[in-house]
Backbone bond lengths (Angstrom), bond angles and torsions (degrees), N, CA, C in turn:
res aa  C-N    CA-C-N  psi(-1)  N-CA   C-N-CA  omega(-1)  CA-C   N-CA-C  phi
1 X - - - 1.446 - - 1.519 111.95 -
2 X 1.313 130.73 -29.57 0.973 140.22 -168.95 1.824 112.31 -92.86
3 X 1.110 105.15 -14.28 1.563 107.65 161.44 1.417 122.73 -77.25
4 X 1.878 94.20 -52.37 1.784 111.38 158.22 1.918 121.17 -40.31
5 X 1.047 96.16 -48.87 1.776 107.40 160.85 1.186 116.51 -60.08
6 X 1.551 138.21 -43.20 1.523 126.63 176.65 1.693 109.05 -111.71
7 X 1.429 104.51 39.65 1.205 100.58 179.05 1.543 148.93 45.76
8 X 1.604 108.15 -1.33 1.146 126.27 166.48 1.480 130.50 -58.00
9 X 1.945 113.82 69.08 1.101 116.63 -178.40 1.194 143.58 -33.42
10 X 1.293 101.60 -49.26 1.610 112.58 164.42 1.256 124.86 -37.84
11 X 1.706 114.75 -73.54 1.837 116.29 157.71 1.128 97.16 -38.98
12 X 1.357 155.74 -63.13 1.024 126.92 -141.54 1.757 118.48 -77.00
13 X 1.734 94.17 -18.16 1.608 88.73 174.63 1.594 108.97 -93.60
14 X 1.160 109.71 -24.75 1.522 94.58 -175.83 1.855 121.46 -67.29
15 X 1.610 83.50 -18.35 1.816 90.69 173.51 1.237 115.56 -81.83
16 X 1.550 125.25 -32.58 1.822 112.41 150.63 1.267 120.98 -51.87
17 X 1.206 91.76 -55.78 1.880 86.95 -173.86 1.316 114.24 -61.51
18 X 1.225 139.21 9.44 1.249 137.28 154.94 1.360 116.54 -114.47
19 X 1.618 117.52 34.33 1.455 105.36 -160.70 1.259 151.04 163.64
20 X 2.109 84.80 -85.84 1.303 73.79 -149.53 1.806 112.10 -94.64
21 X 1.008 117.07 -168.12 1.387 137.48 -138.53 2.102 81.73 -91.68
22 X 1.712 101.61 108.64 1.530 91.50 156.18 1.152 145.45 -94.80
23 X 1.768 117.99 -5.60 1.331 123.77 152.51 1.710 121.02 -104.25
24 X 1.255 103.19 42.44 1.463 122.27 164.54 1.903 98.31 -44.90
25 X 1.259 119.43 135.85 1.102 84.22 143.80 2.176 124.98 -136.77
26 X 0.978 112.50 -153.62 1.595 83.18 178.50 1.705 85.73 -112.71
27 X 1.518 104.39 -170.81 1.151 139.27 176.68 1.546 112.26 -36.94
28 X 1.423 102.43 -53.50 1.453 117.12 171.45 1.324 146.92 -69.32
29 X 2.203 84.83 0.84 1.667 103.90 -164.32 1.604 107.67 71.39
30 X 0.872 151.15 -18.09 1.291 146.23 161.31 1.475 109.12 -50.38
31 X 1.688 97.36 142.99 2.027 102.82 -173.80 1.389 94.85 -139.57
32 X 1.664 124.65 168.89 1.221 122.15 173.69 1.199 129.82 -61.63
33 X 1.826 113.59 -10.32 1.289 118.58 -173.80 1.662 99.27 -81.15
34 X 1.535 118.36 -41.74 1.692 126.64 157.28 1.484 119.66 -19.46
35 X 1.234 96.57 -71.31 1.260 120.86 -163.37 1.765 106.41 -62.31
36 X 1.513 109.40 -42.28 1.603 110.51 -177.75 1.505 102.34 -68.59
37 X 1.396 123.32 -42.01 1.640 130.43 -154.26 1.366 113.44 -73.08
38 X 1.912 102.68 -27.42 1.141 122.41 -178.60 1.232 100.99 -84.64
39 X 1.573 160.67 -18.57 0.953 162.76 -80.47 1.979 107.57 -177.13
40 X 1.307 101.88 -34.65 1.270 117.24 -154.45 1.485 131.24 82.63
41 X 1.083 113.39 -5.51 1.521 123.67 -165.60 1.402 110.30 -58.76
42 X 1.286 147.65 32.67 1.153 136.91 -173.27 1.577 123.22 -37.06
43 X 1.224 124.83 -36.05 1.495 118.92 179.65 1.430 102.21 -71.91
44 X 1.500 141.73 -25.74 1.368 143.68 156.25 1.289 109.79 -47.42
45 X 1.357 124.85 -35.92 1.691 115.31 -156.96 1.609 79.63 -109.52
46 X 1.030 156.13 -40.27 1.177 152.34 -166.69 1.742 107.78 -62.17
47 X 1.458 102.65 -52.00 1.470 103.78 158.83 1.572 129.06 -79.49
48 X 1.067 126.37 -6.40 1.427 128.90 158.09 1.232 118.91 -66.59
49 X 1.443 128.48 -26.46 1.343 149.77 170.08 1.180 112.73 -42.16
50 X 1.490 98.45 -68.70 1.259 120.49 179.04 1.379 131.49 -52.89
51 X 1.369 110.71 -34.90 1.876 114.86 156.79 1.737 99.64 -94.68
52 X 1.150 144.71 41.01 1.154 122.98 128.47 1.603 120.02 103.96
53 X 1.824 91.68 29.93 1.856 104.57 -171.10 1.456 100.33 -88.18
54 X 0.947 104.10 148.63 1.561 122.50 -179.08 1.298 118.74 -90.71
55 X 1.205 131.16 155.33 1.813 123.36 -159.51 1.998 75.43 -144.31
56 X 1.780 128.56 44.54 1.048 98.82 167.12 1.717 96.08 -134.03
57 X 1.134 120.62 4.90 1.886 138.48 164.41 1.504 94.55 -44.42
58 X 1.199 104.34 141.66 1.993 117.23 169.34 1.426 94.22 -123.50
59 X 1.644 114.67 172.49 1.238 120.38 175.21 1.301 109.94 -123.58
60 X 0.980 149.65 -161.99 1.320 128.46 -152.21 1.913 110.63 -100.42
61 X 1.599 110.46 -4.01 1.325 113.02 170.80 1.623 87.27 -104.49
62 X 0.788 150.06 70.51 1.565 145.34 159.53 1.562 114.05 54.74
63 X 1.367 135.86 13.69 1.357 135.62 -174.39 1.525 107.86 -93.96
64 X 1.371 95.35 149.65 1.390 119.20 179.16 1.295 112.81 -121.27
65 X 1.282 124.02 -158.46 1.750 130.00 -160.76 1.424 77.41 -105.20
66 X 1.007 127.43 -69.24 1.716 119.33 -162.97 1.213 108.83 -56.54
67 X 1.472 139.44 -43.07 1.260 141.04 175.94 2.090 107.86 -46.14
68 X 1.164 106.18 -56.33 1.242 123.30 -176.00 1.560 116.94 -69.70
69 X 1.341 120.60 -32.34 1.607 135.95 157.41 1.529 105.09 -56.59
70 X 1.501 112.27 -40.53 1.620 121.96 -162.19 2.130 102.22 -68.10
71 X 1.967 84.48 -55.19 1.449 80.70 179.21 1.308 112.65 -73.75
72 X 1.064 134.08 -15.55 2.262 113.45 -165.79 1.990 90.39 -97.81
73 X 1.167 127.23 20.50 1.117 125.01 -162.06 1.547 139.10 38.54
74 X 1.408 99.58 52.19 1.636 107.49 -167.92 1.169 118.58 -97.19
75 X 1.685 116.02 79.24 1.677 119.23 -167.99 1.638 111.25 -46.67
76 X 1.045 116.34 -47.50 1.071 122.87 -129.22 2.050 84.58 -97.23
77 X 0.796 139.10 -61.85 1.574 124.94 129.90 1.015 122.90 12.29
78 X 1.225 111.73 -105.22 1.893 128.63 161.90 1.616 104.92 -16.73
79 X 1.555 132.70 -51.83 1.138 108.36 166.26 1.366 144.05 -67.67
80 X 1.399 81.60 -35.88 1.760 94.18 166.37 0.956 140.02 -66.67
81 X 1.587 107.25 -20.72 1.638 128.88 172.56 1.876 108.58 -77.15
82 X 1.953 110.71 -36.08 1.566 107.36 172.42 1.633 109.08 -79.35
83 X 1.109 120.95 -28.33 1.675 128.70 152.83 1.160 109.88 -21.69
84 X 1.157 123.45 -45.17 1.911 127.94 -148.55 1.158 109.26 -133.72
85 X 1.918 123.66 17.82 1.623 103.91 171.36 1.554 94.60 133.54
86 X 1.620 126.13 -43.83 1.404 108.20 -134.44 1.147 108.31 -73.90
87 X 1.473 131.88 154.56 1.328 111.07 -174.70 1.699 103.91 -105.94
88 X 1.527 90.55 150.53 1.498 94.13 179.67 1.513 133.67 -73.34
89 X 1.142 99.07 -13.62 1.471 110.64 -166.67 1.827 119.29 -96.93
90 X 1.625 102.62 -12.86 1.387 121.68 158.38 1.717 123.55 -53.64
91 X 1.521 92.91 120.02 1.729 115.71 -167.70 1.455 112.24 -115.99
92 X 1.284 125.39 155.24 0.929 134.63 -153.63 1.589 82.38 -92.79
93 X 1.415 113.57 176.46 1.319 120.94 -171.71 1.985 109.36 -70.70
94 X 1.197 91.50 -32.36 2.046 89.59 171.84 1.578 109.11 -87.60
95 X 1.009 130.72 6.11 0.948 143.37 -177.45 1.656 142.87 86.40
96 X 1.368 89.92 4.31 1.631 107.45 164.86 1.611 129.43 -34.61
97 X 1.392 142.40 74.53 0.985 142.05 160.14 1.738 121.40 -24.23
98 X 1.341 114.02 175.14 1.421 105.83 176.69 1.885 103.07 -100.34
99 X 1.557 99.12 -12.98 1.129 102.50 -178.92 1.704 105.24 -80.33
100 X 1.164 127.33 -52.16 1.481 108.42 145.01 1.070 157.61 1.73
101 X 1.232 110.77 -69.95 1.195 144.10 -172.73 1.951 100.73 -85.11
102 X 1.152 122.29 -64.97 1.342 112.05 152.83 1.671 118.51 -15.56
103 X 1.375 103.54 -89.20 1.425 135.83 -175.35 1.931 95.26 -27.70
104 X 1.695 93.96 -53.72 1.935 93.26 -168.56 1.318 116.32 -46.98
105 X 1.541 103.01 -44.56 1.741 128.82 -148.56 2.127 91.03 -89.64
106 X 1.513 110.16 -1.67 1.215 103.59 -163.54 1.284 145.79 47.21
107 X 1.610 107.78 39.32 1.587 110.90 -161.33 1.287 96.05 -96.12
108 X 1.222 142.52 94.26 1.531 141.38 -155.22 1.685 103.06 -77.59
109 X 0.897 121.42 -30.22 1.766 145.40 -178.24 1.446 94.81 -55.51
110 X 1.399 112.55 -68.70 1.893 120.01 -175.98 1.883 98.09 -64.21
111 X 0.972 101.17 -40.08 1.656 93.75 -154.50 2.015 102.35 -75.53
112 X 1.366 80.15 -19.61 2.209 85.64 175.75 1.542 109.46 -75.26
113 X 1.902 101.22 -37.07 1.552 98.89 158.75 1.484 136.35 -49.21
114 X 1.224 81.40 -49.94 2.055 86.86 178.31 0.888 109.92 -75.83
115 X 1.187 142.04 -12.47 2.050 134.00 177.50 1.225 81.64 -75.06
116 X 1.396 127.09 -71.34 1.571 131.64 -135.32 1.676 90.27 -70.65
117 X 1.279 136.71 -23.30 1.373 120.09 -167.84 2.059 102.68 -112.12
118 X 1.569 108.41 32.28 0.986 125.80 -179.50 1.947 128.67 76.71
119 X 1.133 100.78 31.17 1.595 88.28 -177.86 1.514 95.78 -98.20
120 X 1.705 93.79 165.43 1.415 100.19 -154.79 1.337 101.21 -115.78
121 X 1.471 109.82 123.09 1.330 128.43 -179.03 1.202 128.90 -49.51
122 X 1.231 105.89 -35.16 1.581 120.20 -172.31 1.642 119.72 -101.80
123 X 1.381 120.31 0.44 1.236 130.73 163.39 1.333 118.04 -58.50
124 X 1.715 119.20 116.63 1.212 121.16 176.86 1.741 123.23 -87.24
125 X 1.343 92.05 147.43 1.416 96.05 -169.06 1.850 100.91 -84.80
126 X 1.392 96.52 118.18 1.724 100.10 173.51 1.252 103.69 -88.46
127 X 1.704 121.25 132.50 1.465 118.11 157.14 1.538 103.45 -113.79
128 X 1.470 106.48 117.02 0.996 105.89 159.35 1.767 141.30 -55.34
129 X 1.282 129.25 -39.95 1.318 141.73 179.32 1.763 116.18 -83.80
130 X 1.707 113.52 -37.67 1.509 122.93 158.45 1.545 117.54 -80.70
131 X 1.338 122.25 55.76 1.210 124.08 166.34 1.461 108.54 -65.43
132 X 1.848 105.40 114.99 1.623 114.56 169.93 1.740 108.28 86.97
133 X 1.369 108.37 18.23 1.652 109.14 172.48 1.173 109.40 -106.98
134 X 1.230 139.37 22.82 1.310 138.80 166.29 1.633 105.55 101.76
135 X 1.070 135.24 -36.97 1.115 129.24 -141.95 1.576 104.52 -82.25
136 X 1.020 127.10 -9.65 1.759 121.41 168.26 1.588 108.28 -47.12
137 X 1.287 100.96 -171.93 1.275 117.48 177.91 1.451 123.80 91.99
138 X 1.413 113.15 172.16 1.750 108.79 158.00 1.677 116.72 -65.49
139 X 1.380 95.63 168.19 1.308 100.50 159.72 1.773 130.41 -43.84
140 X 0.790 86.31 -63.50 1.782 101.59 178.65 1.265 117.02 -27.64
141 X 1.664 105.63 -47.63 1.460 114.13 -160.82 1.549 112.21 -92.88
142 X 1.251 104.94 3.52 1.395 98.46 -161.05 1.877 107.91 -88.38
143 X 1.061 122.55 146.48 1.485 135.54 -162.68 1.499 100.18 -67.12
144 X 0.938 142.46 -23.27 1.577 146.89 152.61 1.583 94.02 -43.35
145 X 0.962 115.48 -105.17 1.821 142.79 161.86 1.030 104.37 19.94
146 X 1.359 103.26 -40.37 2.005 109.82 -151.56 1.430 113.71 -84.41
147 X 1.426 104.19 -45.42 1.221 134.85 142.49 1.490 117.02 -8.30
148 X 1.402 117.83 -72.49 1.373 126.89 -171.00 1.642 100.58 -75.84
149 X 1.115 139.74 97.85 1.256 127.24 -169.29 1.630 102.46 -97.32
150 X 1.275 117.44 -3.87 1.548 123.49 172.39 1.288 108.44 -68.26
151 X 1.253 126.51 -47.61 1.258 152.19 -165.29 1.574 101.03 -51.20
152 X 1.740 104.51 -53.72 1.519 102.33 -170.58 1.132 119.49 -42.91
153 X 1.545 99.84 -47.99 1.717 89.00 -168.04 1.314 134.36 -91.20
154 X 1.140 103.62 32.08 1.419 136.85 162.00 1.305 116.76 -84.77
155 X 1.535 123.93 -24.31 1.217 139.85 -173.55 1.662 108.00 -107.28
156 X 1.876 125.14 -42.52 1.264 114.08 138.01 2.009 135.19 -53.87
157 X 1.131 88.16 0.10 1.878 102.74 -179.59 1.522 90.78 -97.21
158 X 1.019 127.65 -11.51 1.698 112.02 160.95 1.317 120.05 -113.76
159 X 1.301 117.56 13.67 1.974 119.41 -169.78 1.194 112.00 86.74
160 X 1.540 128.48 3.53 1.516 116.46 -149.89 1.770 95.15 -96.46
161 X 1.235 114.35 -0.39 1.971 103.73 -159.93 1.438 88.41 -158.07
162 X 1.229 111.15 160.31 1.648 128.78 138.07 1.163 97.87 -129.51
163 X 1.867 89.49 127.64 1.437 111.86 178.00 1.182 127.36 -108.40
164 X 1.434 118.33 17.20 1.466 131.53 176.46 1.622 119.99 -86.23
């Protein structure tokens, strides 16, 4: 996992090819496919694929590889991860989408991905434990979001807003 984390492909193949375990996961639910997606490493997760890692492991707040690709803004990930299974509509345990989570971090690039490969704009984020702190709602609205004003029109580039 810790090669998968610094992207060092090589370790990372010589430790399959002898082995080891690719949906290991740790304590935290975290797996090497996590750790690369979160990381950016795409040629890591591209070859993890390939022996047979799963993009359906949670970690112990409800995150996945695509969720974690979604937030550090790793397009190119994020595709490779909906390439291979991941599902889009998987939320973190408060209800954080990846389309969210995109949208927060303002990566307008990931977040044009996830419309176009169906995530749904208008899904509100439930937090269970911050009842009345703002954080409900869709993506769009959220005070992160607002922030990114590039972002919008990425979101009027699908019908979803007028941002004028």
């Amino acid at each position: 996992m810790v090669a998968s984390y610094a992207g060092h492909i090589d370790c990372v193949k010589e430790l399959v090819l002898q082995g080891a375990d690719i949906n290991l996961q740790r304590e935290s639910g975290t797996t090497a496919l996590f750790f690369a997606a979160q990381q950016g490493h795409n040629d890591v997760v591209r070859f993890l694929f390939e022996f047979g890692a799963s993009t359906e492991f949670r970690t112990k707040d409800g995150g996945t590889a695509l969720l974690a690709a979604s937030q550090y803004g790793h397009m190119q990930v994020v595709d490779t991860l909906l390439k291979h299974g991941a599902n889009i509509h998987d939320q973190l345990y408060d209800g954080a989408t990846a389309l969210f989570l995109a949208a927060q971090g303002g990566y307008l690039d990931v977040t044009r991905l996830l419309l176009s490969s169906g995530a749904k704009v208008n899904q509100p984020r439930q937090v269970m434990s911050c009842r009345g702190s703002g954080q409900g709602g869709p993506a769009l609205l959220q005070p992160h979001f607002l922030r990114h004003q590039s972002a919008l029109g990425g979101f009027k580039s699908f019908g979803f807003c007028d941002t004028s």
